[in-house]
Backbone as CSV, one residue per row, in Angstrom:
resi,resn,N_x,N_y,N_z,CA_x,CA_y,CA_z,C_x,C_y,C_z
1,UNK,7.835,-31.914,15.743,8.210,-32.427,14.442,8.884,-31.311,13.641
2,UNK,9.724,-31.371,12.899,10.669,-30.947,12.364,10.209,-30.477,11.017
3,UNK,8.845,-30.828,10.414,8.357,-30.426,9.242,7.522,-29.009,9.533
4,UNK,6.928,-29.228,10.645,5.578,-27.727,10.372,6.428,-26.392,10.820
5,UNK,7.775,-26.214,11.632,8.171,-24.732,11.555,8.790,-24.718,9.903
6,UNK,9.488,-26.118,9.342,9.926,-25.549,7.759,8.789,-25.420,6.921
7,UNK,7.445,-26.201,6.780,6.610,-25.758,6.096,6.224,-24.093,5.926
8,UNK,6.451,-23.789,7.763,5.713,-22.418,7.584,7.209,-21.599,7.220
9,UNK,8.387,-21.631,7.097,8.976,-20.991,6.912,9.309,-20.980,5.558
10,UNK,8.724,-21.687,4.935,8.797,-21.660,3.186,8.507,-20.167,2.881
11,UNK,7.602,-19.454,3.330,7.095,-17.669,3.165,7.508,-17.266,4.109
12,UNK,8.802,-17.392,4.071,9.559,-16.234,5.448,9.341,-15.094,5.764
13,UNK,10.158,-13.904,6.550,9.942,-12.826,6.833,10.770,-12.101,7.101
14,UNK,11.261,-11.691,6.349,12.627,-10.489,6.535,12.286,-8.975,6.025
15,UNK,12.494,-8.307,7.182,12.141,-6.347,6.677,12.616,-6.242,5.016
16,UNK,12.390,-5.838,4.326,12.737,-5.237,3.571,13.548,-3.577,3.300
17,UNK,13.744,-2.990,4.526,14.165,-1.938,4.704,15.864,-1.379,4.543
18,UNK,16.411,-2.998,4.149,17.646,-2.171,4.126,17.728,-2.140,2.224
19,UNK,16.586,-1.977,1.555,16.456,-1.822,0.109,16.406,-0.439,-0.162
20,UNK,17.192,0.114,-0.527,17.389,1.896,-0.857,16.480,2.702,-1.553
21,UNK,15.447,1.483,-2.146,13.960,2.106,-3.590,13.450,0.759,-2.367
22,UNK,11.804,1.133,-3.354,11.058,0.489,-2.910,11.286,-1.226,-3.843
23,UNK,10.843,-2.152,-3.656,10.667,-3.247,-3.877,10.085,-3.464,-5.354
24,UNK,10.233,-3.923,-6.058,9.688,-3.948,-7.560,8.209,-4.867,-7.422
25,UNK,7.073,-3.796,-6.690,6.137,-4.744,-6.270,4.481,-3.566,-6.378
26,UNK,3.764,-4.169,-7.507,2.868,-3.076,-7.133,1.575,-3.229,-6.134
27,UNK,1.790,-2.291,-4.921,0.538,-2.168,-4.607,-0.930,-2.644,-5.049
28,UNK,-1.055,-3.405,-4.140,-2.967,-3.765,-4.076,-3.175,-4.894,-3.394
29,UNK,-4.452,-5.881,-3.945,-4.461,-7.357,-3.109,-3.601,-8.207,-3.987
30,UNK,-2.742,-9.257,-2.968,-2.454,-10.108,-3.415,-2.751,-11.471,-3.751
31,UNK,-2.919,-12.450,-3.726,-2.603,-13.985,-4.228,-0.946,-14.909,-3.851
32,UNK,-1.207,-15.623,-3.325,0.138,-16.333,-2.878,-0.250,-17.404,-2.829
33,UNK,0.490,-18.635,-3.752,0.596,-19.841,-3.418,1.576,-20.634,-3.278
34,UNK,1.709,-21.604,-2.685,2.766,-22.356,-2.805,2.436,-23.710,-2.398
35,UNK,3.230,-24.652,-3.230,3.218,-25.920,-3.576,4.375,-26.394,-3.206
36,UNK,4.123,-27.657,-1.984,5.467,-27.935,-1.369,5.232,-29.608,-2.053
37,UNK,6.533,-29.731,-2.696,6.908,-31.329,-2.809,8.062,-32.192,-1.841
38,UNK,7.991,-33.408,-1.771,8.993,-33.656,-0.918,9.278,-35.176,-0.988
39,UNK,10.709,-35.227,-1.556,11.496,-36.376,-1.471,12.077,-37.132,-0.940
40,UNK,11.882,-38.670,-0.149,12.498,-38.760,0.838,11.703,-40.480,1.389
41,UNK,12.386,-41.133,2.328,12.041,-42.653,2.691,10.754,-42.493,3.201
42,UNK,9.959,-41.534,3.754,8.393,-41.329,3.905,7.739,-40.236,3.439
43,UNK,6.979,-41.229,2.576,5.643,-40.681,1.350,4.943,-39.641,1.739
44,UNK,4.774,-38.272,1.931,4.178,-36.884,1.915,3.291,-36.630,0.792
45,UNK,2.504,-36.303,0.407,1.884,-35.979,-0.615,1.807,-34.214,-0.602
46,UNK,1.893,-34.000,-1.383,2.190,-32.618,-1.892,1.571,-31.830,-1.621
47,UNK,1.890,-30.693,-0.964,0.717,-30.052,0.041,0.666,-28.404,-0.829
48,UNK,-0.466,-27.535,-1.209,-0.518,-26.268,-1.651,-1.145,-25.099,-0.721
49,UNK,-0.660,-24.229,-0.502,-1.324,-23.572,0.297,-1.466,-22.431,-0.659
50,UNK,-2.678,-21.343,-0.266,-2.511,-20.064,-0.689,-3.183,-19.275,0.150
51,UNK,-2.831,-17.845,0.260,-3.349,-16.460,0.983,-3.632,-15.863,0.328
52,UNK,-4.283,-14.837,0.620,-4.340,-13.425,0.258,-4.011,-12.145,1.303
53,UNK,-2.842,-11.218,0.703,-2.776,-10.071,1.403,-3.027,-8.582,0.666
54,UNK,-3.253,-8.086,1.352,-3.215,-6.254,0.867,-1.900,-5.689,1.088
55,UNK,-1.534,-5.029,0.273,-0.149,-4.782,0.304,-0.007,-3.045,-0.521
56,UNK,0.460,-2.529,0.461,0.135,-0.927,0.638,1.532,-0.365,0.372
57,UNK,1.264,0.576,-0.297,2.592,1.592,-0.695,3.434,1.477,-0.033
58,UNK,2.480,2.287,1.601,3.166,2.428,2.340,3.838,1.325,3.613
59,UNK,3.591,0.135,3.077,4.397,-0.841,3.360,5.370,-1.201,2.783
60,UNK,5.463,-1.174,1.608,7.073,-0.963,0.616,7.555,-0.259,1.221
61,UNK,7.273,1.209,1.321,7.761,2.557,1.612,8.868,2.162,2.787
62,UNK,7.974,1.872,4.155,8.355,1.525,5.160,8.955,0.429,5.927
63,UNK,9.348,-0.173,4.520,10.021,-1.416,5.043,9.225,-2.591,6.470
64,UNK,8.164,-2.221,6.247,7.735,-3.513,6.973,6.410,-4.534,6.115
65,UNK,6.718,-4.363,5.160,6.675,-5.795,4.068,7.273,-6.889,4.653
66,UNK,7.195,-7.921,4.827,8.135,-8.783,5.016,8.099,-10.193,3.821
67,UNK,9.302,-11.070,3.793,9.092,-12.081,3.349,9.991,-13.618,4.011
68,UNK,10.910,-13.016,5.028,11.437,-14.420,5.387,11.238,-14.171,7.117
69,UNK,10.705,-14.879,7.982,10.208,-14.809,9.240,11.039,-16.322,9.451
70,UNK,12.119,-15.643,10.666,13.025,-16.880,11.206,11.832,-17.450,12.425
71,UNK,11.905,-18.125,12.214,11.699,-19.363,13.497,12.400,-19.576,14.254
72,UNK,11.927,-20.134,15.659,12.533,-20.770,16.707,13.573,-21.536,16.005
73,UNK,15.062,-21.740,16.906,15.914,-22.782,16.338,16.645,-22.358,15.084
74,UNK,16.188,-21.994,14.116,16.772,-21.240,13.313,17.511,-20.039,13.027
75,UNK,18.785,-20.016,11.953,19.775,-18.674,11.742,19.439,-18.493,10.487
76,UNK,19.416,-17.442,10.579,19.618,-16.322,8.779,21.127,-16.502,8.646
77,UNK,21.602,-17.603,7.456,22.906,-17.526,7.542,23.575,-16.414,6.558
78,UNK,22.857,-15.987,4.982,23.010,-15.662,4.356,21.758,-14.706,3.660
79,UNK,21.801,-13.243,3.314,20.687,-13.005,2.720,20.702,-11.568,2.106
80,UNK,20.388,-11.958,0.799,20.695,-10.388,-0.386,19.401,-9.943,-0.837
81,UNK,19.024,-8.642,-0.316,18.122,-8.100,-0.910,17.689,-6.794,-2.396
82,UNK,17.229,-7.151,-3.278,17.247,-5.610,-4.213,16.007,-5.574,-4.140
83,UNK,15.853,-4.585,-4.813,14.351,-4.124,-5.471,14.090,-5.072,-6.625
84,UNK,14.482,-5.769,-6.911,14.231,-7.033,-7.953,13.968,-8.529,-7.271
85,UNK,14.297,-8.459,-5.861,14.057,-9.821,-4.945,15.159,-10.046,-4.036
86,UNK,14.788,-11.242,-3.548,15.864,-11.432,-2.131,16.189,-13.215,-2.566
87,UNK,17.097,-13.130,-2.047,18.259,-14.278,-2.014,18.805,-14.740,-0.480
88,UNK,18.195,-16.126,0.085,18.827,-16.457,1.021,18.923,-17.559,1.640
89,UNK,19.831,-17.818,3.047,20.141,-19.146,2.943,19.748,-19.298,4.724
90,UNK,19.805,-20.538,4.857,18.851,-20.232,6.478,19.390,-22.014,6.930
91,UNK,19.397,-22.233,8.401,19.637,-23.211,8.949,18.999,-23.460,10.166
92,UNK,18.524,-24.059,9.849,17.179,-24.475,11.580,17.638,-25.931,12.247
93,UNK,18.205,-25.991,13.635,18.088,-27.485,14.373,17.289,-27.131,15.596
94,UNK,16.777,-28.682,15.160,16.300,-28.909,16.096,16.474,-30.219,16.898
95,UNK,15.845,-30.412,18.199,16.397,-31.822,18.836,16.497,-33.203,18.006
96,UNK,17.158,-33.805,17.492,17.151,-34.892,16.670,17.427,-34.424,15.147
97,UNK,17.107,-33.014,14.717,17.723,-32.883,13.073,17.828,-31.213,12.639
98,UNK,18.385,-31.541,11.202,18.710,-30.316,11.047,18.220,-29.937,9.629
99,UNK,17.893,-28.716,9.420,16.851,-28.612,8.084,18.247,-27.496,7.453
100,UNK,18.956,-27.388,6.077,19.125,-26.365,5.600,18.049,-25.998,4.172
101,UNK,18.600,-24.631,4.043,17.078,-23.890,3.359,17.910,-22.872,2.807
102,UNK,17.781,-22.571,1.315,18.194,-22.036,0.287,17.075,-21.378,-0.398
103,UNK,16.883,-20.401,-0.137,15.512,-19.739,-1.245,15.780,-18.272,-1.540
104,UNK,14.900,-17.923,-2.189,14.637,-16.913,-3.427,13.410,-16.335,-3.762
105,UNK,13.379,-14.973,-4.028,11.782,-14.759,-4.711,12.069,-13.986,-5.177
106,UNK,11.903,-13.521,-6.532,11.726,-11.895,-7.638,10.580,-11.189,-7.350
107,UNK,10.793,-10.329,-7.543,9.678,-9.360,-7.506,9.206,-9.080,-9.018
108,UNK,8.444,-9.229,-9.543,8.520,-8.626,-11.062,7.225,-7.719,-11.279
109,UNK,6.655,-6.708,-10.701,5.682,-5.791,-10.401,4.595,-6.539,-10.055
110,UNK,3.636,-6.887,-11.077,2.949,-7.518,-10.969,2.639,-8.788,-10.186
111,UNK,3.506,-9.297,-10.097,3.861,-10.906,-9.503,5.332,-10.627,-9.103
112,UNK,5.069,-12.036,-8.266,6.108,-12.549,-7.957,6.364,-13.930,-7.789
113,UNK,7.572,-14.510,-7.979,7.834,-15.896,-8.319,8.913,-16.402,-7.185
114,UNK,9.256,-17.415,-7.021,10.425,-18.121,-6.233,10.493,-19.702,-5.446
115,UNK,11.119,-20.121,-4.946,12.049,-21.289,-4.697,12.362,-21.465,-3.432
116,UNK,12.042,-22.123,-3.203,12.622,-22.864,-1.393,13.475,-24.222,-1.283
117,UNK,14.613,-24.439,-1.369,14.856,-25.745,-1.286,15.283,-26.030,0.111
118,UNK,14.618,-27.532,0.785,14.590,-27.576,2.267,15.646,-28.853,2.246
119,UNK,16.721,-29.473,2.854,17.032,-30.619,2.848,17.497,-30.767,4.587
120,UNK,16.647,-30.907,4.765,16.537,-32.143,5.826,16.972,-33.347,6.610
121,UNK,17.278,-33.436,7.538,18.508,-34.516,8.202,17.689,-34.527,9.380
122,UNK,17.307,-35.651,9.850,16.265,-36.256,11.069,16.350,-38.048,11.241
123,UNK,16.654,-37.587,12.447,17.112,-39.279,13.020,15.784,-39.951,12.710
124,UNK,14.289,-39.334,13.202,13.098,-39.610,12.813,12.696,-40.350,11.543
125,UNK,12.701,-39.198,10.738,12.376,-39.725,9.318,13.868,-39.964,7.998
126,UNK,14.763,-39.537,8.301,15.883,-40.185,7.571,15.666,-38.474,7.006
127,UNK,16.841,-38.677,5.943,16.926,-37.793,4.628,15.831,-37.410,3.795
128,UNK,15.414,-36.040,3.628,14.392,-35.675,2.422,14.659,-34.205,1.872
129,UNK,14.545,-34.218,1.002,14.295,-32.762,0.256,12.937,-32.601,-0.323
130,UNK,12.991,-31.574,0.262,11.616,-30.850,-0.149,11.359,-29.214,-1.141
131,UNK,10.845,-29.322,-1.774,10.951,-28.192,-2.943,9.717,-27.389,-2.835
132,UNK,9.317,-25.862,-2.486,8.291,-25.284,-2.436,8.658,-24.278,-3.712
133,UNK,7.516,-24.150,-4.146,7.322,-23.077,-5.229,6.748,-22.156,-5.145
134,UNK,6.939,-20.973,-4.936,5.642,-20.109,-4.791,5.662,-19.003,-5.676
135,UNK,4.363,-19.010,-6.000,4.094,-17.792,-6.631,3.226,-16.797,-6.473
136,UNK,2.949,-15.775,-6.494,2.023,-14.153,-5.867,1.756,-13.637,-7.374
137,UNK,0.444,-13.159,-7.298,0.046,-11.962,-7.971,-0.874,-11.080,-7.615
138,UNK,-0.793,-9.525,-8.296,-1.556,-9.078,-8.032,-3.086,-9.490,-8.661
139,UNK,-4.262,-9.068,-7.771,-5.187,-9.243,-7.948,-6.638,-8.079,-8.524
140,UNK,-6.228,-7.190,-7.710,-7.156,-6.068,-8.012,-6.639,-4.983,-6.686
141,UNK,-7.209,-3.661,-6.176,-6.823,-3.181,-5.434,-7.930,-3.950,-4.214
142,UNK,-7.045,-3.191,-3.145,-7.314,-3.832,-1.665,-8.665,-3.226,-1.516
């Protein structure tokens, strides 16, 4: 099914290493949630997930932070990173459909905020867009 690699790719995974400073992100535990909605000829009900990670200097430092993790089937078509957040655009097919994916996340020290928009093309279930929101904060140290 064509929904659970885009669900999980709503919190992607891309190095952060080609960022010249570190990431506008402070060190400690985090909080991550995200709230996926989704529009379309079959009824989904709105699904939220959240984690928690530890998130170490020296993972900024070292560029293996990540935030957009391609999947099977899928291309990184487009993608801008600063120390203020990343910007990007992504295209996944699979047998019977094709998902494009437009997202975003800021870094703003403390937190972080951003946007996934998924639209979707499947002989299966027809046309849908789906909208994830997510947001991170820090919590306390790790």
């Amino acid at each position: 099914m064509l929904l659970r690699p885009l669900l999980a790719s709503a919190l992607l995974s891309l190095p952060l290493a080609a960022i010249a400073e570190s990431p506008n992100i402070e060190p400690g535990q985090w909080r991550f949630t995200s709230t996926t909605s989704v529009e379309g000829d079959m009824p989904i009900p709105d699904q939220t997930e959240t984690y928690q990670e530890c998130i170490a200097q020296s993972d900024l430092d070292d560029g293996s932070f990540d935030f957009i993790e391609e999947e099977e089937g899928c291309e990184l078509l487009e993608h801008n990173v600063s120390a203020d957040g990343i910007d990007y655009q992504m295209i996944c097919r699979e047998e019977g459909g094709e998902a494009t994916i437009d997202g975003n996340m800021a870094f703003l020290g403390e937190r972080t905020e951003g946007n996934v928009d998924i639209l979707v093309d499947s002989q299966q279930m027809g046309q849908m867009q789906m909208q994830t929101v997510i947001e991170g904060e820090r919590t306390g140290d790790c």
